[in-house]
Residue frames relative to the residue before (quaternion, step in Angstrom):
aa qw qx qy qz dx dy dz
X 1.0000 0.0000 0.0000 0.0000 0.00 0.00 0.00
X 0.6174 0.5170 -0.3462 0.4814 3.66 1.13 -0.93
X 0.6493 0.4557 -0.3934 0.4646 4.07 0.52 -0.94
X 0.6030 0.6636 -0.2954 0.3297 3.57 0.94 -1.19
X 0.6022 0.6536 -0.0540 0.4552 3.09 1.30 -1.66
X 0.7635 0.3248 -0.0749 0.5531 3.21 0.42 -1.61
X 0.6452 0.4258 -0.4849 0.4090 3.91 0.63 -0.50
X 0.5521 0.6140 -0.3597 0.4346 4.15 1.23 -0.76
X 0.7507 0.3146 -0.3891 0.4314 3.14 1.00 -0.80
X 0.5950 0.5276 -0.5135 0.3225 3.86 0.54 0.09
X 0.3857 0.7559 -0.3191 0.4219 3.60 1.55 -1.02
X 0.7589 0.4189 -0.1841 0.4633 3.37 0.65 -1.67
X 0.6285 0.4982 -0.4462 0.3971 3.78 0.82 -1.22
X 0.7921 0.4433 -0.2410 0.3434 3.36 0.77 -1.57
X 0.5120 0.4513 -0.5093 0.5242 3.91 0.94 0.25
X 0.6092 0.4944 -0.4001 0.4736 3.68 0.79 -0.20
X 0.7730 0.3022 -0.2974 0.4719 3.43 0.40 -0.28
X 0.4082 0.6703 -0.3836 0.4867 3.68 1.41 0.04
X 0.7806 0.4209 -0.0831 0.4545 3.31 0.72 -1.85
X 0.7902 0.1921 -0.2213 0.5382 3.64 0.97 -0.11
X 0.2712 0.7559 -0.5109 0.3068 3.77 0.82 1.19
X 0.5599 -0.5509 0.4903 0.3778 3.62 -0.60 1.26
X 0.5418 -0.5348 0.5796 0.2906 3.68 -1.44 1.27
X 0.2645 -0.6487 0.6338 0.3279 3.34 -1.10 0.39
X 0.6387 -0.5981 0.3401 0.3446 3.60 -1.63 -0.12
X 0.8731 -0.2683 0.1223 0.3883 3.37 -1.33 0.56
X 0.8046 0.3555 -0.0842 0.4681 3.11 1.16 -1.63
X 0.4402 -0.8345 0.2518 0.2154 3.09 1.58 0.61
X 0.0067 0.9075 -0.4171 0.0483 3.18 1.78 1.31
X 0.2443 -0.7660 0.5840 0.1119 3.60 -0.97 0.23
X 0.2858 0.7844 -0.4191 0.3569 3.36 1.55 0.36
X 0.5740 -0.5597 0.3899 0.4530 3.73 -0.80 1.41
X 0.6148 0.4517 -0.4247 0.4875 4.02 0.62 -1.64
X 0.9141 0.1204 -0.2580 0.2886 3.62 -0.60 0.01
X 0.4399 0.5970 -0.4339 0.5116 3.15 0.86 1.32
X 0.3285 0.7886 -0.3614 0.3736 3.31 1.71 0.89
X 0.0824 -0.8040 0.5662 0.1619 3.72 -0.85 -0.08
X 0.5011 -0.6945 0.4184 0.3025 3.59 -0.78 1.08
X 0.5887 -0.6893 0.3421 0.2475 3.19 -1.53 1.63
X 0.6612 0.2496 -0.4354 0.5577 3.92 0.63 -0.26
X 0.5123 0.4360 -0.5713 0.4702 3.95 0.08 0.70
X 0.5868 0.6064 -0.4975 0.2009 4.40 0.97 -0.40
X 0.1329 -0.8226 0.4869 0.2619 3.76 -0.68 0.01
X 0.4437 -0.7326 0.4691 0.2152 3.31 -0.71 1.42
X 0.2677 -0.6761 0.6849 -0.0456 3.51 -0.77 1.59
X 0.5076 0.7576 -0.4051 0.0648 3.47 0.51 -0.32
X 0.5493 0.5688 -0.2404 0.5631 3.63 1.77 -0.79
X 0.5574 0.6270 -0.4015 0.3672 3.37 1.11 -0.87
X 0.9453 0.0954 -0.0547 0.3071 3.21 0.55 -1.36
X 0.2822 0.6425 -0.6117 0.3652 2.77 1.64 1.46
X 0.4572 0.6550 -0.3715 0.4732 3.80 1.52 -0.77
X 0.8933 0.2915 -0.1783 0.2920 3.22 0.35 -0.77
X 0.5934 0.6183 -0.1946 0.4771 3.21 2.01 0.78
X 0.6066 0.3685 -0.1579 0.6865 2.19 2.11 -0.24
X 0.5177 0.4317 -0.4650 0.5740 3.68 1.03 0.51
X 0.4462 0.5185 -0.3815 0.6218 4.04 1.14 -0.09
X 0.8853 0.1245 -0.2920 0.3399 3.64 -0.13 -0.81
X 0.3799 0.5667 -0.5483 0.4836 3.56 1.38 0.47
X 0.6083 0.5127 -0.3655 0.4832 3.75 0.66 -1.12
X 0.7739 0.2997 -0.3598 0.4264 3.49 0.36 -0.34
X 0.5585 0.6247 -0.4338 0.3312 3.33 0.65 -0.11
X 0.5286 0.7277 -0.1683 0.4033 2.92 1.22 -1.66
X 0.7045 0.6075 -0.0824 0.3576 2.83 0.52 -1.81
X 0.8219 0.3325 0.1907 0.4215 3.64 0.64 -1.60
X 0.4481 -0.7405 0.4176 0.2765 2.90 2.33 0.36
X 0.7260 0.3770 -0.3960 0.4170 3.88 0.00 0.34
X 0.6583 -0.6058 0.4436 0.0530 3.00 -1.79 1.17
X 0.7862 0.0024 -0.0472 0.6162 3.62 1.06 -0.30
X 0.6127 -0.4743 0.4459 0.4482 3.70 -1.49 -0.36
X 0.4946 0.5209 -0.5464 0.4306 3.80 1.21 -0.46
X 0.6456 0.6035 -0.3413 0.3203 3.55 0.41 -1.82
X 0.6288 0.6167 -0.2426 0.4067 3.50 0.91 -1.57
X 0.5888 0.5702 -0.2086 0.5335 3.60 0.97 -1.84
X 0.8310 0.3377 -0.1734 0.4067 3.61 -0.13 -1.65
X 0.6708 0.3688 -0.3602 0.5331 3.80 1.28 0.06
X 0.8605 0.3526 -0.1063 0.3519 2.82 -0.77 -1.99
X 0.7083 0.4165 -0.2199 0.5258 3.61 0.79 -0.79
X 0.7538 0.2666 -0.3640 0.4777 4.00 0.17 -0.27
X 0.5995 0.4929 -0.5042 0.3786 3.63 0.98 -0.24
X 0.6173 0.5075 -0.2942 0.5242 3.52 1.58 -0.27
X 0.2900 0.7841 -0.5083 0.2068 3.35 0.93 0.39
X 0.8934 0.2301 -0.1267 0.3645 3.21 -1.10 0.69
X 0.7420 0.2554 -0.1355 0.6048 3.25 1.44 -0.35
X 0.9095 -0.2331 -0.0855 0.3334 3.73 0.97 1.39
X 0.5587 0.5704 -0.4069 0.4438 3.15 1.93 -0.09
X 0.3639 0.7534 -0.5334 0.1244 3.82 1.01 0.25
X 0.5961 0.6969 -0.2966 0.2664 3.30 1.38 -1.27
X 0.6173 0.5625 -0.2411 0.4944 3.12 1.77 -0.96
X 0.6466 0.4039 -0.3156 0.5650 3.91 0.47 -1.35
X 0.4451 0.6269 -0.4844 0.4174 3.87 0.70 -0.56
X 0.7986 0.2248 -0.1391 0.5407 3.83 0.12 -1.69
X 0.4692 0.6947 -0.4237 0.3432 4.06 0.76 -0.59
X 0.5815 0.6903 -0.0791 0.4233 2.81 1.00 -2.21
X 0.7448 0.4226 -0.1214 0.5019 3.35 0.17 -1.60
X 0.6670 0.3494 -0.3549 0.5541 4.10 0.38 -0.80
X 0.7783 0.4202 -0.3142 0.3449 3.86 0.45 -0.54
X 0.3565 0.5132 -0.4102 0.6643 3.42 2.01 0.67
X 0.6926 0.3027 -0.3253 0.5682 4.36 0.30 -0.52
X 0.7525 0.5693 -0.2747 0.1849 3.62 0.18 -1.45
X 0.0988 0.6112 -0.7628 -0.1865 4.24 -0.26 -0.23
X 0.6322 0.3472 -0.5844 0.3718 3.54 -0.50 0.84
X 0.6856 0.1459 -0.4211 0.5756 3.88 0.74 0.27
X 0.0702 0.7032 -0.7045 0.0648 3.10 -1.89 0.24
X 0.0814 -0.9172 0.3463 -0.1795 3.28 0.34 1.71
X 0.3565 -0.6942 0.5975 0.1843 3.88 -0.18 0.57
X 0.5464 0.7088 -0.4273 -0.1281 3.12 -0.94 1.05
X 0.0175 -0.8226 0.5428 -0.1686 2.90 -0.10 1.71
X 0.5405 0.6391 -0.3475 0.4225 3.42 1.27 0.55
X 0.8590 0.2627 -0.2171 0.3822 2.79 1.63 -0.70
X 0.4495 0.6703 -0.4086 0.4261 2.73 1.68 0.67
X 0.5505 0.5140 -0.3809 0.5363 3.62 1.29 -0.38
X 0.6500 0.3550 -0.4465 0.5022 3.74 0.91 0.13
X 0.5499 0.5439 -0.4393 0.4569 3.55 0.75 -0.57
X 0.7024 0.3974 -0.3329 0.4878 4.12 0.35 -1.38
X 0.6749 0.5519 -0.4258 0.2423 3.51 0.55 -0.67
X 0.8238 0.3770 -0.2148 0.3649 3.21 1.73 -0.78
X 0.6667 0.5213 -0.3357 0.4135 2.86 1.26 0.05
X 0.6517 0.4334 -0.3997 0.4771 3.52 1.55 0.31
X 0.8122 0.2477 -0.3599 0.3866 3.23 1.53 0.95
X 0.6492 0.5369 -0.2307 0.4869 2.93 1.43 0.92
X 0.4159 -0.7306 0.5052 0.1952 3.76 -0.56 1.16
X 0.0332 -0.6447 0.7547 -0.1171 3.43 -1.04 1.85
X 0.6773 -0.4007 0.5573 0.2648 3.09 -1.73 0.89
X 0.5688 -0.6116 0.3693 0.4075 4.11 -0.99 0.64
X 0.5706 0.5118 -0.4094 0.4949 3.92 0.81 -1.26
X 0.8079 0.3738 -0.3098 0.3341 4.11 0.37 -0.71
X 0.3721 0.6479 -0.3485 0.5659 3.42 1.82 -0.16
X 0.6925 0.5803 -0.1751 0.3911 3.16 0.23 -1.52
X 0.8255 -0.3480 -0.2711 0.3520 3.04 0.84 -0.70
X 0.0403 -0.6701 0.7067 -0.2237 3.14 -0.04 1.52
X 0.6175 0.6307 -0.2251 0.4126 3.64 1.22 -1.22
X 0.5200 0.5812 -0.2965 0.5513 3.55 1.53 -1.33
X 0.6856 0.5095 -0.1568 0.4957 4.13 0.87 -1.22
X 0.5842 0.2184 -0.4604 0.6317 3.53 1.00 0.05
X 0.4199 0.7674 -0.4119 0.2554 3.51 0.18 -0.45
X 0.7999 0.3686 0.0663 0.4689 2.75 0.58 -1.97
X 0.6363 0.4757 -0.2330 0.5608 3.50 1.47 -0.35
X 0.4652 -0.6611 0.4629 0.3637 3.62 1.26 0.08
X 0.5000 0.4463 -0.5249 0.5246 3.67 0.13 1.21
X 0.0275 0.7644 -0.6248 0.1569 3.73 0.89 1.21
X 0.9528 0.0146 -0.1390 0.2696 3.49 0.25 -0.86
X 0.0064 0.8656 -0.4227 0.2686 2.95 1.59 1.87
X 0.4704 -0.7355 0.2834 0.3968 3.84 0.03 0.83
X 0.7013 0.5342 -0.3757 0.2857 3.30 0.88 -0.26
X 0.4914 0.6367 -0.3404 0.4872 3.46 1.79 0.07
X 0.8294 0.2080 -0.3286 0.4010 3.26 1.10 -0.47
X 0.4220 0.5949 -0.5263 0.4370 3.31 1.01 1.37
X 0.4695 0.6743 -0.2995 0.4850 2.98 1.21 -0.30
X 0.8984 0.1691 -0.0856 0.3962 3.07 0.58 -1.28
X 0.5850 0.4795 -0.3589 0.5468 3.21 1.62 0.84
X 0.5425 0.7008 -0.1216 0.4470 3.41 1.91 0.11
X 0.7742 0.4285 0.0972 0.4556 2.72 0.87 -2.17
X 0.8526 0.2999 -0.2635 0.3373 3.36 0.19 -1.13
X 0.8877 -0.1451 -0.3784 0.2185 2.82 -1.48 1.24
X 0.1033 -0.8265 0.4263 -0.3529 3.10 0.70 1.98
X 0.7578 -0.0088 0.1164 0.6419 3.60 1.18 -0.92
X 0.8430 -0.4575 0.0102 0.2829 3.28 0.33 1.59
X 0.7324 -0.2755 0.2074 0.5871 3.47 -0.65 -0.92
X 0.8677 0.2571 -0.2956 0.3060 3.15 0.57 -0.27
X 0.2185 0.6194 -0.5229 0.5432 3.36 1.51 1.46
X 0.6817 0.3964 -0.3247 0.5222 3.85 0.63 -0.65
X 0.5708 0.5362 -0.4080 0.4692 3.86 0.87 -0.44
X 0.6954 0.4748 -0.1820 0.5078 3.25 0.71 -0.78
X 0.6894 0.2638 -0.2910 0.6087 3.45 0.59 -0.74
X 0.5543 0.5887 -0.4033 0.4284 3.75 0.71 0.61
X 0.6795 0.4118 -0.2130 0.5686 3.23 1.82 -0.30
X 0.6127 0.4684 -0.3917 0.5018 3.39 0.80 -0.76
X 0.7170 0.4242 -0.3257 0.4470 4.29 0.85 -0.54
X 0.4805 0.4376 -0.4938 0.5777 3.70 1.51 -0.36
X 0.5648 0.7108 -0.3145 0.2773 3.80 0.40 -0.28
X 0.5150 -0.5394 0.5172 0.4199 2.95 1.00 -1.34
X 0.2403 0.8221 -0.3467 0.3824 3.63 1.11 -0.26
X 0.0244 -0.7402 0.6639 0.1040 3.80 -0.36 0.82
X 0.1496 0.7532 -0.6399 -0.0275 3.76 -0.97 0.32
X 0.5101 -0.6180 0.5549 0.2235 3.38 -1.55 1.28
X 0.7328 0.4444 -0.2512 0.4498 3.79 0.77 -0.94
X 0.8556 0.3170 0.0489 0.4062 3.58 0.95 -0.53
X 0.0335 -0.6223 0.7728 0.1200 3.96 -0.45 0.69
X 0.7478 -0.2238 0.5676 0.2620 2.48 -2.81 0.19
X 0.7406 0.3783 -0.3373 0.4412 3.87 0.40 -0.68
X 0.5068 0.5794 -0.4622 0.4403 3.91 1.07 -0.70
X 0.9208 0.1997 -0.2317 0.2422 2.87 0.04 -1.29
X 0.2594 0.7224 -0.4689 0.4369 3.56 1.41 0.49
X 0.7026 0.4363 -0.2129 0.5203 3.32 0.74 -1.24
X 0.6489 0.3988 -0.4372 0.4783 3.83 0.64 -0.54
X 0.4937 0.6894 -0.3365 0.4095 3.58 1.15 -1.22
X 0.6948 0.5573 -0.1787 0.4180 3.82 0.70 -1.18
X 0.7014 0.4971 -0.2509 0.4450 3.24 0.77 -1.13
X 0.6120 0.5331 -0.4115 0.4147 3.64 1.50 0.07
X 0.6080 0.5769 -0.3497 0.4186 3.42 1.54 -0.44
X 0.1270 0.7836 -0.6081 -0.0007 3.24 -1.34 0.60
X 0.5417 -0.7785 0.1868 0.2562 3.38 -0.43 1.79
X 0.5802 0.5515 -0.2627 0.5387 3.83 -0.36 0.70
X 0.7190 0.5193 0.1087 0.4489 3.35 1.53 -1.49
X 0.1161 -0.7802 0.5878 0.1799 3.02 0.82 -1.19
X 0.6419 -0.5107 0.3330 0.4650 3.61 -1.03 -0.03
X 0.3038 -0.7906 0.4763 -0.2360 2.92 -0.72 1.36
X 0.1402 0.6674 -0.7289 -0.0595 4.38 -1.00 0.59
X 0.6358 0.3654 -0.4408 0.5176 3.57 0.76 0.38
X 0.2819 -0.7919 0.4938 0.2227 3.77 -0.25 0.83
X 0.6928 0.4691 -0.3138 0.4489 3.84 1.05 -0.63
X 0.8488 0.2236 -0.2134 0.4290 3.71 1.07 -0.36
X 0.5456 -0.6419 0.3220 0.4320 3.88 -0.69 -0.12
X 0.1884 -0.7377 0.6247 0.1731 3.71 -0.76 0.03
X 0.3749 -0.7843 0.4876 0.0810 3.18 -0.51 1.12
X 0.6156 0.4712 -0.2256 0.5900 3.86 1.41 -1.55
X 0.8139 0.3571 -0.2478 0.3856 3.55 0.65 -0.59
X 0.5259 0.5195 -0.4380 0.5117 3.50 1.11 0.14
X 0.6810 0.5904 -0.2627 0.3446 3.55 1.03 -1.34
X 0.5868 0.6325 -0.2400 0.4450 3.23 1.40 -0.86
X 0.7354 0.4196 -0.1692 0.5044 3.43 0.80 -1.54
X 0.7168 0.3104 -0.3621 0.5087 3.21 0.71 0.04
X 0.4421 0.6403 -0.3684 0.5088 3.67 1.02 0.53
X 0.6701 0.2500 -0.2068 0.6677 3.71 1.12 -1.01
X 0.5811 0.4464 -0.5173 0.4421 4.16 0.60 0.12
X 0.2905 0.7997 -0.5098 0.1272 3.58 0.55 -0.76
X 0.6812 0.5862 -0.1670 0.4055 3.12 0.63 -1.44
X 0.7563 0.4324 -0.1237 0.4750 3.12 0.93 -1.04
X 0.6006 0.6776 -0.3858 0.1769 3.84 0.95 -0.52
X 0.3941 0.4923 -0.5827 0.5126 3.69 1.32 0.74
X 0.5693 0.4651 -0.6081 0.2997 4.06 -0.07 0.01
X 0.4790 -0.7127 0.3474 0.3768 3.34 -0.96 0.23
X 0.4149 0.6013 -0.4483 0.5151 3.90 1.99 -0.39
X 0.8038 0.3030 -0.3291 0.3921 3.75 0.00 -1.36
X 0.5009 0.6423 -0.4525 0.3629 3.54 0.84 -0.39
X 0.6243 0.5832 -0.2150 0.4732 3.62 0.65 -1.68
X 0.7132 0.4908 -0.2524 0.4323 3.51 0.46 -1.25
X 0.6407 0.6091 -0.2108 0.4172 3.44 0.90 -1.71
X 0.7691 0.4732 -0.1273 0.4104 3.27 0.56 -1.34
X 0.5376 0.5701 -0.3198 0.5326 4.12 1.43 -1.31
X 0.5548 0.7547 -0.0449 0.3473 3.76 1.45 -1.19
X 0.6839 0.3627 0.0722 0.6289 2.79 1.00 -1.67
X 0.3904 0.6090 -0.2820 0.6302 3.82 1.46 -0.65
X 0.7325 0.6086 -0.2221 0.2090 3.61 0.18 -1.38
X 0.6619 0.4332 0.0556 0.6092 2.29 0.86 -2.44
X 0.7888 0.2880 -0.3168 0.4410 3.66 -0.19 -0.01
X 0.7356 0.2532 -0.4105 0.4757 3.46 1.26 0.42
X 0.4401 0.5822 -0.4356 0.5268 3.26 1.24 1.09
X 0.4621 0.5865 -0.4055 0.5273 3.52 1.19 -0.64
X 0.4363 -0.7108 0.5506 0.0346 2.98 -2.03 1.61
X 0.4382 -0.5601 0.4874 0.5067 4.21 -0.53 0.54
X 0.5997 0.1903 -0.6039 0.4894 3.93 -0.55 1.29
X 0.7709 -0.4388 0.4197 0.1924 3.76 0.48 0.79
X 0.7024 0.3364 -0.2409 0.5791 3.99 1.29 -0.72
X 0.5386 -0.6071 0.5677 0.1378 2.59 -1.68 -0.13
X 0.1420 -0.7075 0.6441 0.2537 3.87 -1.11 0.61
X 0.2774 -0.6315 0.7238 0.0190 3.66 -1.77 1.14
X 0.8578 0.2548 0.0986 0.4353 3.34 -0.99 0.00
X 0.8248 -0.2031 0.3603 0.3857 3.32 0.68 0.07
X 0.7641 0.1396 0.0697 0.6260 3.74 0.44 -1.91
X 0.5203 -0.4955 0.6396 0.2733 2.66 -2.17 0.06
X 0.6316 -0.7127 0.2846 -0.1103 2.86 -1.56 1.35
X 0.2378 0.6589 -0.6539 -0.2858 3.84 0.01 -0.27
X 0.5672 0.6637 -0.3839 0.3007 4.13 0.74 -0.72
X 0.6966 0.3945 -0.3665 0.4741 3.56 0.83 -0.86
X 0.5389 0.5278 -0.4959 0.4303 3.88 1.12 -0.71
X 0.7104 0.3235 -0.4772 0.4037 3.95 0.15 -1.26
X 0.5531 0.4281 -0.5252 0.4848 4.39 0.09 -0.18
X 0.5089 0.4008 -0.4967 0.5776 4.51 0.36 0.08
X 0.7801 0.2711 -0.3350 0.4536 3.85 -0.06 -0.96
X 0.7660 0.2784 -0.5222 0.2511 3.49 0.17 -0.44
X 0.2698 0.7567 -0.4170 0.4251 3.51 1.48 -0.24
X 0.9271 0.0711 -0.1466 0.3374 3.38 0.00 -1.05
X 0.3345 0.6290 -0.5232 0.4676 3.44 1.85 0.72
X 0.7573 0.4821 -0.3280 0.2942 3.68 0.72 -0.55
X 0.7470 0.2785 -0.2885 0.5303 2.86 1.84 0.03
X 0.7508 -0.5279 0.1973 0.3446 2.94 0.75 1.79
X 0.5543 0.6697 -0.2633 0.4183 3.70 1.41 -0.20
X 0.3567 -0.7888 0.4932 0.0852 3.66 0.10 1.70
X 0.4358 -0.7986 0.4152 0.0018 3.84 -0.03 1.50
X 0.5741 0.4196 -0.2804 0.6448 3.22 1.43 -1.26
X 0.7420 0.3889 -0.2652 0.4774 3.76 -0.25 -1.39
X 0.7125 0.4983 -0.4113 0.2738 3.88 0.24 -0.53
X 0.2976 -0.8469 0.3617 0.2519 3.80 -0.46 1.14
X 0.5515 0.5821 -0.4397 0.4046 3.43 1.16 0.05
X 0.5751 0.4436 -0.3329 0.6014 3.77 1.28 -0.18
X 0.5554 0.6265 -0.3909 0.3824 3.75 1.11 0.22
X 0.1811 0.7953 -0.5784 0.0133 3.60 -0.35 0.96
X 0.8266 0.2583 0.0347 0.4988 3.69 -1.12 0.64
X 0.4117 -0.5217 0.5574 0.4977 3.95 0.95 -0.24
X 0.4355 0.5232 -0.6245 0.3831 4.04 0.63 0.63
X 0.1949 0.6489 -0.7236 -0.1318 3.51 -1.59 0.04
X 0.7850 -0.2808 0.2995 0.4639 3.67 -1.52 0.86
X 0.5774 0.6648 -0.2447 0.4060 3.60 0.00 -0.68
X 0.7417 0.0463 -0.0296 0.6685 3.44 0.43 -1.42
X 0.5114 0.5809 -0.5405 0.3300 3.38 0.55 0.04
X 0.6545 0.5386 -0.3152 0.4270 3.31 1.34 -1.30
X 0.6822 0.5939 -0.2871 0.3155 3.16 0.96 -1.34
X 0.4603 0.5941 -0.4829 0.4494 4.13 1.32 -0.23
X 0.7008 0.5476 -0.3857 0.2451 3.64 0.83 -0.79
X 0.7615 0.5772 -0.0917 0.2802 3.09 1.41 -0.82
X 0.4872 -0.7781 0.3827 0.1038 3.28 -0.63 2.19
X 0.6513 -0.4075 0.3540 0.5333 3.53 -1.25 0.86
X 0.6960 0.4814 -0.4916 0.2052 3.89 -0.31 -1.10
X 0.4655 -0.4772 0.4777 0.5721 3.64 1.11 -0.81
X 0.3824 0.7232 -0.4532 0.3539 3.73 0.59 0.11
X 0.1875 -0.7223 0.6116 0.2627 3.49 -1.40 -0.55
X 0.1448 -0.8752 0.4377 0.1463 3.38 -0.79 0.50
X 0.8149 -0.4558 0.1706 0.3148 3.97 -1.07 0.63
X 0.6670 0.2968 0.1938 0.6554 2.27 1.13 -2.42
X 0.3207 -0.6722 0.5874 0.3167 3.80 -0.73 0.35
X 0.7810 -0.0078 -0.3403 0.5236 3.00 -1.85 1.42
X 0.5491 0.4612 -0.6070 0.3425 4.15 -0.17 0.77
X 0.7916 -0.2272 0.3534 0.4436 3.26 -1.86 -0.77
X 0.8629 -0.2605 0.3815 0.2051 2.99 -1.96 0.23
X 0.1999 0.8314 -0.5173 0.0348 3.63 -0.44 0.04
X 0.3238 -0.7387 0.5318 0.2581 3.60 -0.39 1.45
X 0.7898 0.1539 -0.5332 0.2612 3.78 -0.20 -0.15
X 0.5739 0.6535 -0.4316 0.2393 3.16 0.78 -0.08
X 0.5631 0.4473 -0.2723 0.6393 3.81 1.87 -0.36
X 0.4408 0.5272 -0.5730 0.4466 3.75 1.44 0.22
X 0.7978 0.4742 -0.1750 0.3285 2.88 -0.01 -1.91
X 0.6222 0.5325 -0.3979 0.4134 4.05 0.92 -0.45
X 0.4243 0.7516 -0.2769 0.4224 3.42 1.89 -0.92
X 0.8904 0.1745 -0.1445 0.3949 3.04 -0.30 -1.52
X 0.4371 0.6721 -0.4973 0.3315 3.65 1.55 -0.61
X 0.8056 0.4219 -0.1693 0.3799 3.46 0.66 -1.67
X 0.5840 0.5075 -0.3739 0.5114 3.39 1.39 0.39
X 0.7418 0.3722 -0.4251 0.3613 3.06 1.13 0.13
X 0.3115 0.7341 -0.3967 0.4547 3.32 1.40 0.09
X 0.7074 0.4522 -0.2437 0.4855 3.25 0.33 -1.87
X 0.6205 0.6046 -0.2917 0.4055 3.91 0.32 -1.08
X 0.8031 0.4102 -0.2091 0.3781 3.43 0.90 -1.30
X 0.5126 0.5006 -0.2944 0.6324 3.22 1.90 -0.74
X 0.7146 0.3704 -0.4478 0.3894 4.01 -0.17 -0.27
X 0.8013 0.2351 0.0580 0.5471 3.28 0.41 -1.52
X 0.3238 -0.6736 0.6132 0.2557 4.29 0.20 -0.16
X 0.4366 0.5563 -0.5314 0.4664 3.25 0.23 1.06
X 0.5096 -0.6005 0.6136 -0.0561 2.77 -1.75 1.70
X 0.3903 -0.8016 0.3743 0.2551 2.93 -0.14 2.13
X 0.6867 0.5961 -0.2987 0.2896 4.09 0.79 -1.09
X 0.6988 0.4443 -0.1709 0.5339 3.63 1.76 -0.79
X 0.3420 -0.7828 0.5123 -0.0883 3.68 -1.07 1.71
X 0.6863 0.5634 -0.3448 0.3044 3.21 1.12 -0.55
């Protein structure tokens, strides 16, 4: 009754912002500028999805047997060091930079994280970012970051240059690589119509969303800006009337949370934005079909559970939340 409840009540916000979106023009441009909605017409989603970040970290708790986020942090997550709980301390991390109600210790799990990664062989994109995770934990210039970042980037495709795009928006020193190189390698994945792209005949939705997640930073130039935006053009005329997206084949909740955090980093409100508006759907309730009585999220709609898919809704809606409280750009620590 509570999901039932709470999915009507997004339904409603988002026919409200549907119904009171600036007219577009005559020529019925579709251009990102006029796909805008007036500011005393925005609705503030913001409580929503603090509720719903915190019904995720009850779900994990639950889940994992543990009594608080320290407990959660000092187990389940550092015994997973190095080999996938970053995504989590990644968005944790972040709320306990906005939050005076968390305040976490974690030097446990960083002595599991260093332990494994100064004795274990990862593939460069998982180096990379494990590196992003010291980063963020203040151990910027801990030697293994700058092997990492004289090592690693672009070693294993585009998304070795995403990554080494974060660890240098970071602070990151590298002998093999500026922040401008790898922009420029970063570019060569874009291709207009397309968005960024390693299949040249079709779109990628996770991989545009991404690259424009480590540009963020950059979307006052007037090249990354152009690019960002033709992109964003893409994705949002590829987007399906429930608001998601189909990858691979299916429909998605995982490729929709890489659209929101995408456009939390560029400061661009997802719920309130009308070009991400399909059908009275916005991202939001679109996500919110995925999600299974446990508090979870699931691949497929109406199946089981699925951990990356209740990762990836996690950290999406933490960055949202992050950008509404505080204007901060869920990928940058310094």
């Amino acid at each position: 009754m509570k999901k039932i409840f709470l999915y009507l009540l997004i339904i409603l916000f988002s026919i409200s912002i549907q119904n009171k979106t600036i007219c577009l023009n005559s020529n019925n441009d579709n251009s990102v500028a006029n796909n805008t909605i007036a500011s005393e017409n925005l609705i503030d989603y913001t409580l929503l999805v603090k509720n719903e970040i915190d019904s995720l970290i009850n779900y994990l708790l639950k889940k994992f047997k543990q009594n608080s986020l320290q407990e959660y942090l000092d187990n389940t997550l550092s015994n997973n060091a190095g080999k996938g709980s970053e995504s989590y301390v990644f968005a944790i991390l972040q709320l306990d930079k906005i939050d005076n109600n968390i305040s976490l210790n974690y030097n446990k799990y960083f002595t599991s994280l260093n332990e494994y990664c100064n004795n274990k062989k990862m593939n460069p994109v998982s180096s990379l970012n494990n590196a992003l995770m010291y980063i963020a934990l203040g151990k910027t210039d801990d030697p293994f970051v700058k092997k990492v970042a004289n090592e690693s980037i672009g070693k294993m495709g585009i998304m070795s240059y995403i990554y080494g795009m974060h660890i240098l928006n970071n602070g990151a020193k590298s002998d093999t690589y500026t922040i401008e190189d790898v922009k420029e390698k970063l570019l060569t994945f874009y291709k207009e119509g397309y968005g960024f792209v390693v299949n040249e005949k079709e779109v990628d939705v996770d991989i545009s969303a991404m690259a424009i997640q480590c540009l963020a930073p950059y979307y006052n130039e007037i090249k990354i800006k152009k690019i960002i935006d033709d992109t964003l053009l893409v994705l949002s005329n590829i987007q399906n009337e429930n608001a998601g997206f189909v990858s691979y084949g299916s429909e998605n909740p995982e490729s929709a949370s890489q659209v929101l955090l995408a456009l939390s980093s560029l400061k661009k409100d997802a719920f309130n934005d009308a070009m991400f508006i399909k059908n009275n759907n916005n991202l939001l309730n679109f996500l919110y079909r995925y999600k299974t009585e446990s508090g979870a999220y699931t691949h497929i709609l109406n199946e089981y559970d699925n951990s990356l898919s209740t990762n990836q809704a996690f950290y999406s809606l933490v960055s949202y939340y992050i950008y509404k409280t505080s204007n901060k750009i869920y990928y940058i620590f310094k």
